[in-house]
C-alpha positions as CSV (number, residue, x, y, z in Angstrom):
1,X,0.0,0.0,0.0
2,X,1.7,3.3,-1.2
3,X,1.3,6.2,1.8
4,X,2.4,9.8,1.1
5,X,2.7,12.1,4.2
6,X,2.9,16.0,3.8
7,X,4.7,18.6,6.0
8,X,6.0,21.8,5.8
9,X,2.2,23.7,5.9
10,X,2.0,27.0,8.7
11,X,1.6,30.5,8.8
12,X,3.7,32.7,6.7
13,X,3.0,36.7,5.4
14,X,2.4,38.0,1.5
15,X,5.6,38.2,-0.3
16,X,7.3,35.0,1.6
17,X,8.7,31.5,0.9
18,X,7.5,28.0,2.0
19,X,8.0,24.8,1.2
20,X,5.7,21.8,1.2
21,X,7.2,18.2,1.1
22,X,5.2,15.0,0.2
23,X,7.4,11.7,1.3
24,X,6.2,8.5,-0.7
25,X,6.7,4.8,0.9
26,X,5.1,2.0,-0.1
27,X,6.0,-0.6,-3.6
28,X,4.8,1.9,-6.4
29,X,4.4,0.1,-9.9
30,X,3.0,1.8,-12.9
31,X,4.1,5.3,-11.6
32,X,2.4,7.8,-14.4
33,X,3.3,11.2,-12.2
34,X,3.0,13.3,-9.0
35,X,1.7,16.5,-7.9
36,X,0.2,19.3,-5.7
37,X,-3.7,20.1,-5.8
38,X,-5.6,22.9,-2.8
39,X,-8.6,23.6,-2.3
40,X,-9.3,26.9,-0.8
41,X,-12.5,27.3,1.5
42,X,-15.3,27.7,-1.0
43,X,-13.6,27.4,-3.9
44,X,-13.2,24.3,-6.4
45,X,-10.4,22.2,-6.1
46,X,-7.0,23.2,-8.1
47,X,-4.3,21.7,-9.9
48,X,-1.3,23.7,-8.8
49,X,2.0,21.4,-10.3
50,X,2.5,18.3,-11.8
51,X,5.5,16.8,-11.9
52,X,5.1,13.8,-15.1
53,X,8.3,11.8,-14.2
54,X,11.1,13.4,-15.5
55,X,8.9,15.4,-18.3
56,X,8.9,19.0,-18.1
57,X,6.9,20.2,-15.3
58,X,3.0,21.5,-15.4
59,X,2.0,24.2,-13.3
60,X,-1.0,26.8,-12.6
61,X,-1.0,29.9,-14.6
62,X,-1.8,31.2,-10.9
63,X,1.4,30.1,-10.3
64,X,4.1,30.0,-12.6
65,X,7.2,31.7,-12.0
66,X,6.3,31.4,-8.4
67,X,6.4,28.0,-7.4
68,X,8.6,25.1,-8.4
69,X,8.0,21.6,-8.1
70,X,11.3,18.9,-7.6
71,X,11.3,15.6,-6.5
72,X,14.4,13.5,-4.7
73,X,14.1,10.0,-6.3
74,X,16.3,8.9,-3.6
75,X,14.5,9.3,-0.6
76,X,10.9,9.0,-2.8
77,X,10.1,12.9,-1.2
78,X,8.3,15.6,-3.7
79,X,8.5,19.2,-3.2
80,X,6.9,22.2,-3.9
81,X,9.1,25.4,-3.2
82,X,6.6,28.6,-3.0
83,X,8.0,31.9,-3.4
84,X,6.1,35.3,-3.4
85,X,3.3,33.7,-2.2
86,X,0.3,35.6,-2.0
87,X,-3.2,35.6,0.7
88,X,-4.9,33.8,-2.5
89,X,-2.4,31.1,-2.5
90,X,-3.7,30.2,1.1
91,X,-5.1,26.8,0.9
92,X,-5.7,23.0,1.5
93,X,-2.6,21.7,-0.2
94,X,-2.4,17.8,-1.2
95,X,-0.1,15.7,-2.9
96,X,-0.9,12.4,-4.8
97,X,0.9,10.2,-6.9
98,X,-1.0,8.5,-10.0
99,X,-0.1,5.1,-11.2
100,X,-1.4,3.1,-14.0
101,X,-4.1,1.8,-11.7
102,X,-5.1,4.9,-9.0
103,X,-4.4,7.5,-7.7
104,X,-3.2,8.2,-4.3
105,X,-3.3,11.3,-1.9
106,X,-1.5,13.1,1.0
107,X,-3.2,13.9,4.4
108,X,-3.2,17.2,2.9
109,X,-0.9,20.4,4.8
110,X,-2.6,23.6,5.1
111,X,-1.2,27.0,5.1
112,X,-1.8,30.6,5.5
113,X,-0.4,33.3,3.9
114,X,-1.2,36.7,5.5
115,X,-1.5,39.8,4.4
């Protein structure tokens, strides 16, 4: 059974930097890509970054040239580095991890960015 556990969510003011990590374990066969969705209170869940293993990476226009999605293969961990991060980036965030078969998903990590 593949798990993926988030950290890295908190508090952080407009114009700052955080960083979210999503650590995979678990035998993962058929791995098709992994990513970051939110889902802001009252507001339809969002696609932020997609990272299609190895391919060039898919973000948000909301977010591009902002955040940056990486992944260390080694120790099965994906990232998402947020930079000038704005009170509308303030969200739900959740990773998952698509295989040929399903698609898995983090406990989710939320944050707030503050004005």
């Amino acid at each position: 059974q593949v798990q993926l556990v988030e950290s890295g969510g908190g508090l952080v003011q407009a114009g700052g930097s955080l960083r979210l990590s999503c650590a995979a374990s678990g035998s993962i066969f058929g791995f098709k890509a992994m990513g970051w969705y939110r889902q802001a209170p009252g507001r339809q869940r969002e696609l932020v970054a997609t990272d299609l293993n190895g391919n060039t990476p898919n973000y948000a226009d909301s977010v591009k040239g902002r955040f940056t999605i990486s992944s260390n293969n080694a120790k099965n961990t994906l990232y998402l580095q947020m930079n000038s991060l704005k009170p509308e980036d303030t969200a739900f965030y959740y990773c998952y991890l698509s295989t040929t078969w399903r698609t898995y998903w983090g406990q989710g990590s939320q944050f707030t960015v503050s004005a």
